[in-house]
C-alpha positions as CSV (number, residue, x, y, z in Angstrom):
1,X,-37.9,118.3,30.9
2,X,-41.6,118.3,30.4
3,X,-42.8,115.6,32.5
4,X,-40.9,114.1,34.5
5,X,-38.8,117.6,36.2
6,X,-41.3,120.1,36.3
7,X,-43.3,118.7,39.8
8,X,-40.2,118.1,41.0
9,X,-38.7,121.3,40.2
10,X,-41.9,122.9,41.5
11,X,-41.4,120.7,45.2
12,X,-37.4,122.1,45.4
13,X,-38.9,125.5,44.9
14,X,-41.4,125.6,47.3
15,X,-39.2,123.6,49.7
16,X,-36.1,126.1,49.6
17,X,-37.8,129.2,48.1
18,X,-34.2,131.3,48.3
19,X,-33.1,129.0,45.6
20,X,-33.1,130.4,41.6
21,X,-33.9,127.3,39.6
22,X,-33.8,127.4,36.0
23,X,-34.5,124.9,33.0
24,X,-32.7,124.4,29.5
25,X,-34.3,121.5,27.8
26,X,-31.8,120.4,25.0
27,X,-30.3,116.8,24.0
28,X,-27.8,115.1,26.4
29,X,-24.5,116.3,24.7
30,X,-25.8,119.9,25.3
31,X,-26.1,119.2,29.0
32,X,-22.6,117.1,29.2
33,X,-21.4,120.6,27.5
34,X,-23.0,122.8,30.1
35,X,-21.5,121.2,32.9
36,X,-18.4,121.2,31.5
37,X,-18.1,124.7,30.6
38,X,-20.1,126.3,33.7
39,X,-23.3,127.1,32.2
40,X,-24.9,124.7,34.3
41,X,-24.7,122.9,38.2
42,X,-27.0,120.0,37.2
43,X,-28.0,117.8,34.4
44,X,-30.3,115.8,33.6
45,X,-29.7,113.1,30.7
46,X,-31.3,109.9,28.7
47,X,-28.3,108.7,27.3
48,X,-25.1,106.7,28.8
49,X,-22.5,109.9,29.7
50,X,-18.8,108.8,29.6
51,X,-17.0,112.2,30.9
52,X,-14.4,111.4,33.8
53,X,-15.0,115.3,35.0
54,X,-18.9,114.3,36.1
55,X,-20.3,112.2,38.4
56,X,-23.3,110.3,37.3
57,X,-26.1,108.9,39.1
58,X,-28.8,107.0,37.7
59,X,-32.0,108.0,39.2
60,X,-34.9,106.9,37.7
61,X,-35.8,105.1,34.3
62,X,-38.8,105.4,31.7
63,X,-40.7,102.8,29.9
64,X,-41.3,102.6,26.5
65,X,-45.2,103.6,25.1
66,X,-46.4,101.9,22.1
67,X,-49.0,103.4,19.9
68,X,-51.1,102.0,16.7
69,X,-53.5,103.5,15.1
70,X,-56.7,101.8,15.3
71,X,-57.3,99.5,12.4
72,X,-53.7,98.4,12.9
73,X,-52.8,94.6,13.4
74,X,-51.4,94.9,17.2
75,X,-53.7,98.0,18.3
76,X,-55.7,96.3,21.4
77,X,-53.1,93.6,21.9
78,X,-50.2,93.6,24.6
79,X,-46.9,94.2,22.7
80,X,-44.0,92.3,24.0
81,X,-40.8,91.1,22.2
82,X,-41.9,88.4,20.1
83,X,-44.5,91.0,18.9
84,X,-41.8,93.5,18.2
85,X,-39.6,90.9,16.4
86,X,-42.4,90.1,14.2
């Protein structure tokens, strides 16, 4: 809701102008609700939805950031698993 929809929200607008287009940010269980009561057309969600009444689509992903401060053992170095075990 504040990086990843906006510019695309801001393309469907300018694309189909006659459309109203609004935005609730909230968790995922407050979207799965919205759909399911009418409050809402489409969702967008982070977590794994297992409602039989939707259809879901995956349709894009994130990566994980990782931050240190600077005087911190791993700030500098690539983090992978072994790193993250450790």
């Amino acid at each position: 809701a504040t990086y990843w929809l906006p510019t695309r929200m801001a393309r469907f607008a300018a694309q189909y102008p006659g459309v109203d287009l609004s935005l609730f940010a909230g968790n995922s269980s407050q979207a799965v609700q919205a759909l399911l009561i009418g409050e809402a057309d489409l969702a967008f969600v982070e977590s794994a939805v297992e409602e039989e009444l939707l259809e879901v689509r995956r349709i894009g992903g994130d990566r994980p950031g990782f931050y240190a401060a600077p005087d911190h053992p791993l700030a500098g170095m690539p983090i992978g698993p072994a790193e993250l075990r450790g």
